[in-house]
C-alpha positions in Angstrom: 96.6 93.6 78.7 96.4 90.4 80.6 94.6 90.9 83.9 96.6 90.5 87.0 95.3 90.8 90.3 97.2 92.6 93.2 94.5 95.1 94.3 94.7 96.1 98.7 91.6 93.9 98.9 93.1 90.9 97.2 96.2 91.4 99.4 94.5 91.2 101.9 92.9 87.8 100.9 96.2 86.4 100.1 97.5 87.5 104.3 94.3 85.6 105.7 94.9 82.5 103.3 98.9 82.5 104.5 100.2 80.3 107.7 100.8 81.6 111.5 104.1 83.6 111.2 106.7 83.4 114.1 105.5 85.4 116.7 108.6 87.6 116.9 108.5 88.6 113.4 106.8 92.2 113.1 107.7 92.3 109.4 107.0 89.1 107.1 107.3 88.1 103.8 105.1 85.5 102.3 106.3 83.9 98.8 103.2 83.3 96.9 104.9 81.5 93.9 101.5 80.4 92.0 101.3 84.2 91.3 104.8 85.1 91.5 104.2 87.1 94.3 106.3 88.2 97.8 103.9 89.9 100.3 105.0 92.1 102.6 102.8 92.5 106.1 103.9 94.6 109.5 102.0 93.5 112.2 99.8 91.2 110.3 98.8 94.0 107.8 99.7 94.3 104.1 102.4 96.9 103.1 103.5 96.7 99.6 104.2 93.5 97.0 107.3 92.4 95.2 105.3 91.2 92.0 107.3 89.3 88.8 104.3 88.2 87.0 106.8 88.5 83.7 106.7 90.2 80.4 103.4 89.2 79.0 102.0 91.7 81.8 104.9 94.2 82.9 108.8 94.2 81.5 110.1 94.7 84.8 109.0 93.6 88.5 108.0 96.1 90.7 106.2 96.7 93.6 102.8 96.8 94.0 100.6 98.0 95.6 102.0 100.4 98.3 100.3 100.7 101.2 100.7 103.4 104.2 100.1 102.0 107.9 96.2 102.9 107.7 96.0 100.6 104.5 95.5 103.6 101.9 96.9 103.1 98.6 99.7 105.5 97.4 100.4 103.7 94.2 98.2 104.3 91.2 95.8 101.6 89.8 96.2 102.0 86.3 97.4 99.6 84.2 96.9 97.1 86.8 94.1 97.7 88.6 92.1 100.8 87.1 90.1 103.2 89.2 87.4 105.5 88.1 88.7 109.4 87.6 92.6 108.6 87.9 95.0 109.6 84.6 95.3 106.0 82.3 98.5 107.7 80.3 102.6 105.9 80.2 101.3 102.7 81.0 105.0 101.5 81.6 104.5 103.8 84.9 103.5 100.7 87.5 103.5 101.2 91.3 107.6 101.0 92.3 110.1 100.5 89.8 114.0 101.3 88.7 115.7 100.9 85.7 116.4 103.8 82.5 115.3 105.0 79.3 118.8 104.6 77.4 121.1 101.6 78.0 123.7 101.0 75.2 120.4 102.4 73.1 118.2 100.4 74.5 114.9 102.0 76.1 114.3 100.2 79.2 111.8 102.6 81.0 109.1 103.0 78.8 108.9 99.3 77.2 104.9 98.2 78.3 102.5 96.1 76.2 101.4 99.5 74.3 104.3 101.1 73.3 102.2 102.9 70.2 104.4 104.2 67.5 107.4 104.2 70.0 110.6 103.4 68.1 112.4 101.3 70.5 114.6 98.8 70.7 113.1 98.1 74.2 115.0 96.6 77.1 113.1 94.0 79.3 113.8 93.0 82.9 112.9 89.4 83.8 113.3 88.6 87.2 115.2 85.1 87.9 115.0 84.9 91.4 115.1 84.7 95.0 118.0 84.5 97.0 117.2 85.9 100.3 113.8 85.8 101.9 113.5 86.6 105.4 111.2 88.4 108.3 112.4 90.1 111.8 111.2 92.4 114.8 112.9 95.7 112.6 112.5 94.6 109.4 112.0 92.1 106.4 114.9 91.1 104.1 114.1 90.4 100.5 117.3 90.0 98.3 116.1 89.1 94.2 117.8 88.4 91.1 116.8 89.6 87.0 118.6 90.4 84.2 117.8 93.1 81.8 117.3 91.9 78.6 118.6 93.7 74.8 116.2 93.7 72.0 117.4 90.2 71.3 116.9 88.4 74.5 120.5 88.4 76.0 121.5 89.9 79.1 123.2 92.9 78.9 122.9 93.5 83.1 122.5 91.3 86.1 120.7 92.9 88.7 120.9 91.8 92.3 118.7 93.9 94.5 118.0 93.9 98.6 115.0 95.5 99.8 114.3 96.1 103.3 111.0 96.3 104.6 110.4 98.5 107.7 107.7 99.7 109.7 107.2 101.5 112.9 103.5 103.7 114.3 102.3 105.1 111.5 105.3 104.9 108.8 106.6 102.6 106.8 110.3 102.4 105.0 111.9 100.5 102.0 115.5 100.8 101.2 116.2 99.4 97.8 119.6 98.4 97.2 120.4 97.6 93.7 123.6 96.3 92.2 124.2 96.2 88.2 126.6 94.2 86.5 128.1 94.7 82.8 127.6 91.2 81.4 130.2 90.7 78.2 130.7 94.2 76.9 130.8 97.6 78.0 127.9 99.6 78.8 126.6 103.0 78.3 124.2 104.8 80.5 123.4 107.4 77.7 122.4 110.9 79.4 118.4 110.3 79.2 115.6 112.6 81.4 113.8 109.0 81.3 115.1 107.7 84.8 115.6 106.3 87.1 114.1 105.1 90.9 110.2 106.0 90.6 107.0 105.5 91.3 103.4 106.6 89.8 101.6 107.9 92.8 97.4 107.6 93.0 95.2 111.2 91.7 95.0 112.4 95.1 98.3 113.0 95.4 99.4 114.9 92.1 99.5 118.0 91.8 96.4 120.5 91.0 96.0 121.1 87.6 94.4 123.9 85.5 95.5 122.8 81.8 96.3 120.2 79.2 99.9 119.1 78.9 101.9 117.1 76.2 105.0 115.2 77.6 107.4 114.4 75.2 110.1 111.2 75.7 113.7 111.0 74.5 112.8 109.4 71.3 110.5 112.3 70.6 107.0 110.2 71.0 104.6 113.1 72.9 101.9 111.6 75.1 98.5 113.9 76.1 97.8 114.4 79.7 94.8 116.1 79.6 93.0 118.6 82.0 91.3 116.5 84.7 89.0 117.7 87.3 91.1 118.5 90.7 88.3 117.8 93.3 90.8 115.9 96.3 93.8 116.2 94.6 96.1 118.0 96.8 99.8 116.7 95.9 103.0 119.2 96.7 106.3 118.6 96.6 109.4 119.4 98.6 113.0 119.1 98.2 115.8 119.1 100.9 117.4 122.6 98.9 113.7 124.5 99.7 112.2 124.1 96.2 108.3 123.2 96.1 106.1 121.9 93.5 106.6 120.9 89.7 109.8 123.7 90.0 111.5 120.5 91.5 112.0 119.1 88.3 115.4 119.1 86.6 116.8 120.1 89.9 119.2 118.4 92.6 118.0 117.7 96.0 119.3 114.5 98.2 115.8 114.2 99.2 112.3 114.8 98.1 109.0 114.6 100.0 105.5 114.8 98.5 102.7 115.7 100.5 98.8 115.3 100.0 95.8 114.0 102.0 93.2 110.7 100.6 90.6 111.0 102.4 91.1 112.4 106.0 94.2 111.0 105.8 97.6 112.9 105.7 100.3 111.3 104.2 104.0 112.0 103.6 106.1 110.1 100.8 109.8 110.9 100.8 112.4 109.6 98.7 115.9 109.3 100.0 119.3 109.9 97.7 122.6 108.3 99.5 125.9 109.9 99.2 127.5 106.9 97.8 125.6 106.8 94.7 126.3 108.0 91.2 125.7 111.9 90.6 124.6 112.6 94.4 122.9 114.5 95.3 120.5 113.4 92.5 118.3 115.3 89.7 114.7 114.9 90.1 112.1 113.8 87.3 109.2 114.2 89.5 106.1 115.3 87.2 102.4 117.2 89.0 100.7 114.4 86.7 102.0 111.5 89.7 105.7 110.4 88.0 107.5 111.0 91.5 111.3 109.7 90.3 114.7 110.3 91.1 117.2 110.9 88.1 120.7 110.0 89.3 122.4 109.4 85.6 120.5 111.6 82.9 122.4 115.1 83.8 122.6 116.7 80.5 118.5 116.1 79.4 117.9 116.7 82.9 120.0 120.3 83.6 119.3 121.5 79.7 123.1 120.6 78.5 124.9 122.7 81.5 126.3 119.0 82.7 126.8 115.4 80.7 127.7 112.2 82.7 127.1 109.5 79.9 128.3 106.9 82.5 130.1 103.9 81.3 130.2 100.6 83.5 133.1 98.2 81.8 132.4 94.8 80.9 132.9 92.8 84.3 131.9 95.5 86.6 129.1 96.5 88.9 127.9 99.4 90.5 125.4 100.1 93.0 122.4 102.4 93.6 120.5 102.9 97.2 118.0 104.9 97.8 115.1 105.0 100.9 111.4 105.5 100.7 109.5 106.6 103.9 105.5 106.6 103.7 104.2 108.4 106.9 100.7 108.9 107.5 101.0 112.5 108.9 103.5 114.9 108.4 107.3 114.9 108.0 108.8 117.8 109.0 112.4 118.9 107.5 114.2 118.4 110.7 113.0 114.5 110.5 113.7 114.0 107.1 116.6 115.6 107.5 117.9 113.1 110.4 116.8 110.4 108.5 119.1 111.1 105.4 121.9 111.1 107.7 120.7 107.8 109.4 120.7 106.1 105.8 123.9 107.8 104.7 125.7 105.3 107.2 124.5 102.3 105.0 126.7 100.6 102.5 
């Protein structure tokens, strides 16, 4: 795989390289276009990256890495950025990402640059680009364009997406605002465990594990995650509905908070549903190996055939998907989360 550095410490090169910033601008972005790169700093310190380095080194842009407000990592390193003792399996599993594993038959989510026997056809997401870039006391504004590509290079989808970069004390937010388009034809969200808002979370923040486990995608390709040794890894999950652990998965919650300490450091990353999304409150595909995703579409491979969605977008039309990240160092009770889904419930 081509190397492409975005580790914290090169982040951190590119902030002191970049110009003064206005003053009243808490939350920047710097466009680094030579390695097609947005930064994103709160009070002069990195947060997270919007990175498009294109599909010779990841089939969709993401973001990467995450950062909380002490400068810890969240996001795995692997494939980007390997670190000794962290899991090196689904190498399509890079820091922040959305898109889904059955789109008028096309596999979007787990096309990398070592798909193995996989069977495809693979979607690919090439971003196109920037239409709003902008900083403020609050928050940063980051509005981006790709298309998602079939198997024979034409757009099937045209994405527009808004993030909004937030930080206040010792969290940090981003609302990601997605809107898809049906270019030319109709298209099929096929039911499909393989979605659909994620992100691959660093060792210390899976789940303890005891045994070997074989995962298994919709195609039917398994892939080994073996037994690794659980010194510092101290991940747990928690849904809105009371449900903790791996017993989240394949269950409906409109939000989801993982929990585990790096370090001396506690930290807190929730992931928000909104009401005015498809299938809300959503199914979650949230793995103890560090796959921490929401599923909003895949309902029958996600509640073992007891629903089926199969939703179909017309040619022409679009249809949007929000959803809010908070990364706290330090807890996040209920009662706050809880308050801050009815905060972001009043977005459109």
């Amino acid at each position: 795989m081509k190397r492409f550095l975005l580790s914290a410490a090169a982040l951190l090169l590119a902030v002191a390289a970049c110009p003064a910033q206005s003053k009243t601008d808490r939350v920047q972005l710097k466009h680094d276009e030579a390695n097609k790169r947005v930064d994103v700093l709160v009070e002069g310190k990195p947060f997270t990256s919007y990175i498009y380095p294109g599909p010779d080194v990841i089939k969709k842009p993401v973001l990467y890495p995450i950062l909380t407000a002490q400068g810890t990592p969240i996001t795995r390193g692997f494939p980007m950025e390997p670190r000794a003792g962290e899991r090196v399996d689904h190498p399509h599993h890079v820091g922040m990402w959305l898109n889904y594993g059955d789109v008028n038959g096309h596999d979007f989510w787990n096309n990398s640059n070592d798909v193995g026997d996989h069977p495809g056809p693979f979607g690919t997401i090439v971003h196109k680009g920037i239409k709003t870039m902008k900083g403020g006391k609050e928050r940063a504004e980051l509005t981006v364009t790709a298309d998602w590509l079939g198997k024979d290079g034409k757009p099937m989808l045209q994405e527009t997406t808004t993030y909004y970069f937030g930080g206040a004390g010792n969290a940090r937010t981003i609302d990601r605002i997605t809107t898809l388009k049906a270019l030319g034809q109709d298209i099929l969200f096929k039911d499909n465990k393989e979605g659909m808002v994620a992100i691959r979370v660093r060792r210390e923040l899976e789940h303890p594990s005891n045994k070997p486990e074989v995962f298994t995608d919709a195609s039917g390709k398994a892939t080994d995650v073996p037994t690794m040794n659980n010194e510092g890894v101290t991940g747990r999950y928690h849904s809105s509905e009371g449900v903790e652990g791996e017993d989240v998965w394949g269950k409906r919650a409109k939000w989801m908070n993982l929990t585990g300490k790096v370090g001396n450091e506690s930290i807190s990353v929730a992931i928000l549903d909104h009401p005015q999304n498809v299938g809300y409150p959503t199914y979650w595909h949230s793995r103890g190996y560090g796959l921490y995703a929401a599923n909003t579409l895949g309902w029958k491979a996600m509640s073992n055939g007891k629903e089926e969605l199969n939703y179909k977008l017309p040619a022409g039309k679009s249809v949007t998907f929000r959803y809010r990240v908070v990364v706290t160092s330090g807890e996040q009770p209920d009662a706050q989360l809880n308050a801050e889904a009815e905060k972001f419930a009043k977005v459109k």
